[in-house]
C-alpha positions as CSV (number, residue, x, y, z in Angstrom):
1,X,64.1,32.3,43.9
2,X,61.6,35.4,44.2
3,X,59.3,35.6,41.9
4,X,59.8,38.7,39.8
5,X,56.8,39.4,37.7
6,X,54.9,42.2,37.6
7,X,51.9,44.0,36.2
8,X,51.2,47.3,35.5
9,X,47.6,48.0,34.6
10,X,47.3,44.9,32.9
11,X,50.7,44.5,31.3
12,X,52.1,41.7,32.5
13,X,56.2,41.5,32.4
14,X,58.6,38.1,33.5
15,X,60.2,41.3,35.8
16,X,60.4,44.8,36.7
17,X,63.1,45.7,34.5
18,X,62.3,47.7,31.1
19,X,64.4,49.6,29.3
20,X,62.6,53.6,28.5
21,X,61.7,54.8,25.3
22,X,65.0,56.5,24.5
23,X,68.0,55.4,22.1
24,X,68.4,52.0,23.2
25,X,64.8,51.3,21.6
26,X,65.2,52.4,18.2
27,X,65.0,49.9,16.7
28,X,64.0,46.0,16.8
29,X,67.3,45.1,16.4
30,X,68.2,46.9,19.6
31,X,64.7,45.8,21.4
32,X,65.6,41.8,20.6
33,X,69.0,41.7,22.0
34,X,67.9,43.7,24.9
35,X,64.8,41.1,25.7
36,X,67.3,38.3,24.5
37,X,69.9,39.6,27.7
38,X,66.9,39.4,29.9
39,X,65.1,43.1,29.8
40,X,61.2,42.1,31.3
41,X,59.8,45.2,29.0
42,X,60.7,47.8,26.5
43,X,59.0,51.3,25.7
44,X,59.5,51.9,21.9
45,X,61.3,54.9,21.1
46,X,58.7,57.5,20.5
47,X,56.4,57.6,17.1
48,X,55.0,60.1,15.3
49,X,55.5,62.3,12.0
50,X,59.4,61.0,11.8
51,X,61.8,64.5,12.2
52,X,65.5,65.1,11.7
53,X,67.7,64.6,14.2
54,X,70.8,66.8,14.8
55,X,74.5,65.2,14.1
56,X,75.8,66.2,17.6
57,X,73.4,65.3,20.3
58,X,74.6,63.9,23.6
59,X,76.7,65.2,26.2
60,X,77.4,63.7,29.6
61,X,78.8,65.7,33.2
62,X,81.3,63.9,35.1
63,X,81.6,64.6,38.2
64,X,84.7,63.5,41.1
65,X,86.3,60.9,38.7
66,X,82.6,59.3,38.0
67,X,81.7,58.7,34.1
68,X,78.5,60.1,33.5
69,X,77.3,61.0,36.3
70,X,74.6,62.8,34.9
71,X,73.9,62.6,30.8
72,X,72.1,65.4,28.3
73,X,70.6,64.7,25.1
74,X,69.3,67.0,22.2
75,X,68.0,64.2,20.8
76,X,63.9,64.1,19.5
77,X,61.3,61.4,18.0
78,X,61.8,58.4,16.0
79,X,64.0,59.7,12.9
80,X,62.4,56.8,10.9
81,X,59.4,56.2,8.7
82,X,56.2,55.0,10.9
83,X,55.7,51.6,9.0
84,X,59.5,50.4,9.1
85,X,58.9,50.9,13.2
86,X,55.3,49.4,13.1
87,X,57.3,46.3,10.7
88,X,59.9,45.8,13.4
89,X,57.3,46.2,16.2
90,X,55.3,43.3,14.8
91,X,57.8,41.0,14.6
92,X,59.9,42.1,17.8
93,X,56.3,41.3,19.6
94,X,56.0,38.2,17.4
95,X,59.2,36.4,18.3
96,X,59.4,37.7,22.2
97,X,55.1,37.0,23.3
98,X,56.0,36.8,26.9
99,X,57.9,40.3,27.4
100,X,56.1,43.6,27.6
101,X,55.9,45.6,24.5
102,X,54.9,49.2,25.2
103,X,54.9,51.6,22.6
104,X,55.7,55.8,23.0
105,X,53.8,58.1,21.0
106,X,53.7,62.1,20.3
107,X,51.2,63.2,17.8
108,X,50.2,67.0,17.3
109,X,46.9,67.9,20.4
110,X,44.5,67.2,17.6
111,X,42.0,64.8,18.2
112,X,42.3,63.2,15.0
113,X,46.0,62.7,15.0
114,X,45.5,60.8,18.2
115,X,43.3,58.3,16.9
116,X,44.9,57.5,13.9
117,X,47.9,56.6,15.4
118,X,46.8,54.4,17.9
119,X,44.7,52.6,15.5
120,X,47.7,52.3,13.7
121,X,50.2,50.5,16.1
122,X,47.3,48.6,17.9
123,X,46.8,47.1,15.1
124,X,49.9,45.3,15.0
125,X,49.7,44.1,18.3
126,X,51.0,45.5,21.6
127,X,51.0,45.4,24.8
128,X,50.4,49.2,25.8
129,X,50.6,52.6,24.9
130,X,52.9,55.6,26.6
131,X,51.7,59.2,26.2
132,X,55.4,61.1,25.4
133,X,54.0,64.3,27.4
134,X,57.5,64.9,29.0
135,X,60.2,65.6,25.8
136,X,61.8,69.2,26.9
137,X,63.3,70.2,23.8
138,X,62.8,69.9,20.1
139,X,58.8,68.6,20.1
140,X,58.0,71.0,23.2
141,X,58.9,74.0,20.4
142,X,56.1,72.8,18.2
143,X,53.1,72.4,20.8
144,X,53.9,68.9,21.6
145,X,55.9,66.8,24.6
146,X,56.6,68.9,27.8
147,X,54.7,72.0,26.1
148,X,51.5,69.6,26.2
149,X,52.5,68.3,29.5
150,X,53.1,71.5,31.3
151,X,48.9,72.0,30.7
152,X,47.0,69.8,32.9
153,X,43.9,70.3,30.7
154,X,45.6,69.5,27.3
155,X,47.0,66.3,29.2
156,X,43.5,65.9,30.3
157,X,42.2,66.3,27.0
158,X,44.5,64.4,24.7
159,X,44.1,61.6,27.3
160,X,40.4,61.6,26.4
161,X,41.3,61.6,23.3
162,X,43.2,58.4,23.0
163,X,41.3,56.4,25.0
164,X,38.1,57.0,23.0
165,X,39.9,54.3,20.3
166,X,42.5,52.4,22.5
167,X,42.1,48.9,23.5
168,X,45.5,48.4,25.2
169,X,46.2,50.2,28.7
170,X,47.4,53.7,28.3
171,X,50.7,55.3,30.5
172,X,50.6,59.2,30.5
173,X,54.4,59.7,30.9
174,X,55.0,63.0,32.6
175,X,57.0,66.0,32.7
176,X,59.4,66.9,35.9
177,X,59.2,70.6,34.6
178,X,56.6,71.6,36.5
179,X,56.0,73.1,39.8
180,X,53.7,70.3,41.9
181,X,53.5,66.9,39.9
182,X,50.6,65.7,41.2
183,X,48.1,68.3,39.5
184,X,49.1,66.7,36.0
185,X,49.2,63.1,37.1
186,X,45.1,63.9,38.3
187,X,44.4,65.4,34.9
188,X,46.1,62.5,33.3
189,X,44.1,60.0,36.0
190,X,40.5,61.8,35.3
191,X,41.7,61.5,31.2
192,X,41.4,57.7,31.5
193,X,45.2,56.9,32.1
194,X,45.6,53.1,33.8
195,X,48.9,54.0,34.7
196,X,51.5,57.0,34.8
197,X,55.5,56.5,34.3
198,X,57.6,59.6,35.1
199,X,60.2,61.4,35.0
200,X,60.9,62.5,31.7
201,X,64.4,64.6,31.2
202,X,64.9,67.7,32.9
203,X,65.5,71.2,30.9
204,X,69.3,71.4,31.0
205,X,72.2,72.7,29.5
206,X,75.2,70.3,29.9
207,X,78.6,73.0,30.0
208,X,80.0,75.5,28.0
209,X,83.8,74.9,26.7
210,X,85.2,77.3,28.1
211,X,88.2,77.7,25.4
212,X,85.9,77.8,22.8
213,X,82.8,79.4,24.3
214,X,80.4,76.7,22.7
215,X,77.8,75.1,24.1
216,X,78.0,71.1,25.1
217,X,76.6,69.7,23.2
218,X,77.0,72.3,19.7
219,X,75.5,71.6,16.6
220,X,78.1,73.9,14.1
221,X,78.3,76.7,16.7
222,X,75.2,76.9,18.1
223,X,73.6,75.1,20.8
224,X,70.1,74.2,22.7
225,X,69.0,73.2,26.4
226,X,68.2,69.1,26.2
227,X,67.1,66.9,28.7
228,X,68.9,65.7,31.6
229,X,68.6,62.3,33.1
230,X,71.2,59.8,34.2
231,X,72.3,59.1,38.0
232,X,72.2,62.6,39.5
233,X,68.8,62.9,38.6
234,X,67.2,59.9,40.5
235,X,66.5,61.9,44.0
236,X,64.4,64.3,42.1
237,X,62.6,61.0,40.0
238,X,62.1,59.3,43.5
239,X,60.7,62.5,45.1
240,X,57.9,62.5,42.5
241,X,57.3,59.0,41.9
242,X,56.6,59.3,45.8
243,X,54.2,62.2,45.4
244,X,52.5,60.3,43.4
245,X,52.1,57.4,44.9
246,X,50.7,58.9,48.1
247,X,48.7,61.3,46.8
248,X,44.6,59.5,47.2
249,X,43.2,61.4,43.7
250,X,46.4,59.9,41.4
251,X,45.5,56.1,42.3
252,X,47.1,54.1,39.7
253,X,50.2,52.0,38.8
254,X,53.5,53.8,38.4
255,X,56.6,53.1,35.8
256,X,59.6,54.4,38.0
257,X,61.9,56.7,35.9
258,X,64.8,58.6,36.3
259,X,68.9,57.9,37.3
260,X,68.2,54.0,38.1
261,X,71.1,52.4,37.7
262,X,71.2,49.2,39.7
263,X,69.0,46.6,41.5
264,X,69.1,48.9,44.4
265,X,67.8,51.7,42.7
266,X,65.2,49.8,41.5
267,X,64.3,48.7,44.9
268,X,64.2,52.4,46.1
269,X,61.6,53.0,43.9
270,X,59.0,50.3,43.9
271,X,59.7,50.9,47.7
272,X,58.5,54.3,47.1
273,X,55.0,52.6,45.0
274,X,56.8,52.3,41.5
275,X,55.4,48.8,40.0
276,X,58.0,48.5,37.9
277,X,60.9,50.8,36.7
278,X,62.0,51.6,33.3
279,X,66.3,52.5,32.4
280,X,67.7,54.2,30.1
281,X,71.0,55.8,30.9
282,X,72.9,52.6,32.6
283,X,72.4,50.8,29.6
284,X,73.4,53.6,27.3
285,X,76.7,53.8,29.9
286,X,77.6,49.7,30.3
287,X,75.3,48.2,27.8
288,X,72.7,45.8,27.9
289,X,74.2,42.7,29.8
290,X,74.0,45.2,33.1
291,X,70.2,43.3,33.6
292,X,71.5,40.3,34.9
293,X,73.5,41.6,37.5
294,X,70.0,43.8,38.3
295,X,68.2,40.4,38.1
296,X,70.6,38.3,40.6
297,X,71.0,41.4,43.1
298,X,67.0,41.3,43.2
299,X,66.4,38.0,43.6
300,X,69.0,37.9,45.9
301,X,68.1,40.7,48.1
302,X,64.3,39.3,47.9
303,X,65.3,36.0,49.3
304,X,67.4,37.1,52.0
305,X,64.2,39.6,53.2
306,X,62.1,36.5,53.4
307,X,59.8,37.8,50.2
308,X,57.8,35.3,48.0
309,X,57.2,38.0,45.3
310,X,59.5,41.7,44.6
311,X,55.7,42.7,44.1
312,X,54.9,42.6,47.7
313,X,57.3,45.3,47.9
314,X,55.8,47.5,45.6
315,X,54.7,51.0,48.1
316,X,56.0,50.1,51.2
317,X,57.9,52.8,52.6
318,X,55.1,55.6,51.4
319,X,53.5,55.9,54.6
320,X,56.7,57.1,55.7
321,X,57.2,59.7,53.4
322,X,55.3,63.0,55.2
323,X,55.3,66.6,55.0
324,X,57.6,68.6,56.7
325,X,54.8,69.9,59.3
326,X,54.2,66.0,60.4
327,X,57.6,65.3,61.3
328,X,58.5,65.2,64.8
329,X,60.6,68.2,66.4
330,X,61.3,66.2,70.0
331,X,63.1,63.5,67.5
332,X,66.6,63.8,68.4
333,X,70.0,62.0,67.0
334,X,74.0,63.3,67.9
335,X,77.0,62.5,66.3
336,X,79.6,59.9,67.9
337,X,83.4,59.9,66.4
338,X,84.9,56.2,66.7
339,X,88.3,57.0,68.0
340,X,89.5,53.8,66.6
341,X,88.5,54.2,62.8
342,X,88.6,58.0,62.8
343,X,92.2,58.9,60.4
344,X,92.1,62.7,62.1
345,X,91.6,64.1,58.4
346,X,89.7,67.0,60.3
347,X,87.3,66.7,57.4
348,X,84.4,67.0,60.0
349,X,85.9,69.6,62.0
350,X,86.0,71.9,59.4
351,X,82.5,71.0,57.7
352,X,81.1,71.9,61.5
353,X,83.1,74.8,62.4
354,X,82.7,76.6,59.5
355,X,79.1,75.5,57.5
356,X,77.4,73.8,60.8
357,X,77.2,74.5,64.6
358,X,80.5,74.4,65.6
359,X,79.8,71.6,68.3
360,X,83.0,69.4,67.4
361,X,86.3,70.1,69.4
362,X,89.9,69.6,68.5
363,X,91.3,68.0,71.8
364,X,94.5,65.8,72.8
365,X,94.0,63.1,75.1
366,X,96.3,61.3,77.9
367,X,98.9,60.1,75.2
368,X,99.0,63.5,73.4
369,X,97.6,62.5,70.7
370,X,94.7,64.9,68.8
371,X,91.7,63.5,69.0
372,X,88.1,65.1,68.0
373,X,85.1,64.7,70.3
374,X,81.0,66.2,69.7
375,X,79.4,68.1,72.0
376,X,76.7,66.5,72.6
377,X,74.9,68.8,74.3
378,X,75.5,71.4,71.2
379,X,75.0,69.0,68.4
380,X,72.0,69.3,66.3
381,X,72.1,65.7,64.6
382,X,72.0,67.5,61.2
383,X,74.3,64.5,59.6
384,X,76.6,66.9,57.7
385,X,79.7,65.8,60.1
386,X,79.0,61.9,58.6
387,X,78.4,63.4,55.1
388,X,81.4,64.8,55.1
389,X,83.9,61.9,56.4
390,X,85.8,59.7,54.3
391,X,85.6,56.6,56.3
392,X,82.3,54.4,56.6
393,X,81.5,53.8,60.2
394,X,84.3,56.5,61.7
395,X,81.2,58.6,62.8
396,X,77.6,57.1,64.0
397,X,74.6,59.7,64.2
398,X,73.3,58.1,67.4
399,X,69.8,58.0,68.5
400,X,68.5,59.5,71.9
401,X,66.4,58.4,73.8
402,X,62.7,60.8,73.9
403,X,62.9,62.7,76.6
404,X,59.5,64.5,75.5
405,X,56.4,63.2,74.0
406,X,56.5,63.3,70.1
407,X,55.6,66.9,68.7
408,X,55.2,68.0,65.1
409,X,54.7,71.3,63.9
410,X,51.2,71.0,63.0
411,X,50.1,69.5,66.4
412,X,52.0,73.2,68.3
413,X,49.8,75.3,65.6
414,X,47.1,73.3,66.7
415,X,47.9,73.8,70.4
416,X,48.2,77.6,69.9
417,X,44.6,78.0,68.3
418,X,43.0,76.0,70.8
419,X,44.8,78.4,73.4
420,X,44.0,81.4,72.0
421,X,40.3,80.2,70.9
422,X,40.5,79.6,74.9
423,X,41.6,82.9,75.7
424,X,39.3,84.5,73.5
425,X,36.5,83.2,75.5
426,X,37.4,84.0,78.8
427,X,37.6,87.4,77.4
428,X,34.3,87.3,76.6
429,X,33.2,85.5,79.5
């Protein structure tokens, strides 16, 4: 089989698989099983100056007869004191050597307060340290999580701050509520951090009960936005995990976060330069035995490509991820219905004629039957036709062959100024 270790800045894990620091790390009771069902890491659940928690806390969308499709918590910071976690810590780390043992901390932006803390759990012996800069709701009121990570220079700064004492490799988990990524990861990068994980949750609000006019989750009446995470989440994890891992001034390992659910997931993202990838909801949904199925479909899927090692994977399809201005506009792909799967549910027919380009026509053929066909000559290959149908297969977005040299947008702007620079000095001339 593949091997499946990793290492991210230094912490070395028997595989990519880590649970985040989220409910299912609580506690060391919780971290053992998970590392005895065959979790590579865990991120402790958050420490700091212990808070109380709210009774009602989670909530979860569903969405087309899927469970949880996405999940929302109201939920904060360890609830317990700091030396009953640092106890279990110790002798989680003690009785599992070989598996990563990262811990999450969130600590006022004093200076102090940093370094105590990490003096604190280092002491007990760890693996690594995550930076909690990413908690929307609860913390982010009192100067600390997303309201520390939405300031590069406070990220920055804090950064600093903790590795001035550390002697583990520090992750500088990041915030998704934010308008460009990348500015914090640099400020966390020029702070010191070896690594970055992201995404943290998303500001959300989960429903409102529409009988009762509460909030979803309410806590006697009265509710607050959480963060949301879960499955429907993960394009908007692997966008950023992506923008980080190409951008040349970030530079350093990534933790993949955000809707992974399955070995495929997990794939998507180390694809996209995650070195490993950390879970949270999945396990909260179908419990911790889901990691073995993860572990097979891996090794598996690693075997089958030919791959010695799942960290040879680790950033390979970056290079193909581009901005808009370098994609090619003489590309061109057309729909093709397969007569013999297609069920006639007019599903695509309707999607184009009424949302698209109306390029799909309702015909009968020789035996009177209703069949649909593309114009191809009127299609634009936007994929919303094979979105839309039912049956896998029934409709093929077909690739033509280049009847024009590749063109992107920034090579016509580019064309344009030299023309007019040309133009302007014949004019001169």
């Amino acid at each position: 089989m593949a091997d499946l270790r990793i290492n991210l800045a230094g912490i070395e894990a028997p595989n990519p698989f880590w649970l985040a620091s989220a409910p299912p790390t609580n506690t060391g009771y919780q971290v053992q099983r998970a590392f005895e069902a065959g979790w590579g890491g865990a991120v402790w659940k958050t420490l700091g100056d212990p808070i109380i928690n709210t009774s009602s806390r989670f909530a979860a969308v569903h969405f087309n007869g899927q469970r949880v499709a996405g999940f929302n918590n109201i939920e904060l910071i360890t609830d317990r004191p700091l030396e009953v976690n640092l106890k279990e810590i110790y002798e989680t780390k003690k009785k599992f050597p070989k598996h990563a043992l990262v811990v999450s901390l969130m600590v006022e932006p004093k200076r102090e307060k940093w370094h105590e803390i990490v003096k604190r759990v280092e002491a007990i012996g760890v693996d690594g340290l995550e930076l909690n800069f990413g908690c929307p709701h609860g913390m982010a009121e009192r100067g600390m999580g997303a309201a520390s990570g939405q300031q590069p220079d406070l990220v920055e700064m804090q950064t600093m701050w903790v590795k001035e004492v550390a002697q583990t490799p520090v992750i500088v988990k990041l915030t998704p509520n934010i308008t460009d990524i990348t500015v914090v990861a640099r400020h966390a990068v020029s702070g010191g951090a070896d690594a970055i994980s992201l995404i943290n949750t998303i500001n959300s609000l989960a429903g409102v009960d529409i009988h009762s006019w509460n909030t979803i989750p309410h806590v006697g009446g009265k509710g607050s936005h959480g963060g949301y995470c879960g499955p429907a989440v993960k394009p908007i994890a692997l966008n950023m995990v992506a923008e980080c891992a190409r951008d040349m001034h970030v530079g350093v390992p990534i933790s993949g976060i955000g809707g992974i659910s399955n070995w495929q997931d997990a794939v998507e993202f180390m694809l996209m330069g995650a070195a490993g990838v950390q879970i949270c909801t999945a396990a909260m949904h179908h419990g911790f035995r889901i990691v073995e199925e993860m572990i097979d479909g891996l090794n598996n899927y690693l075997d089958d490509k030919g791959i010695s090692s799942v960290r040879d994977i680790v950033g390979k399809s970056v290079e193909r991820y581009s901005n808009w201005g370098d994609l090619d506009l003489n590309y061109r792909v057309v729909a093709r219905i397969d007569q013999e799967t297609c069920i006639n549910c007019n599903k695509c027919h309707i999607a184009c004629e009424d949302t698209s380009h109306q390029c799909i026509d309702m015909l009968t053929n020789a035996d009177g039957k209703q069949v649909l066909e593309v114009r191809e000559e009127d299609c634009v290959g936007c994929n919303l036709c094979s979105i839309v149908c039912p049956v896998d297969g029934a409709i093929e977005m077909v690739e033509l062959p280049g009847i024009q040299p590749p063109m992107t947008w920034n090579d016509r702007q580019r064309a344009i100024e030299k023309l007019n620079a040309a133009s302007s000095e014949m004019e001169v001339v």
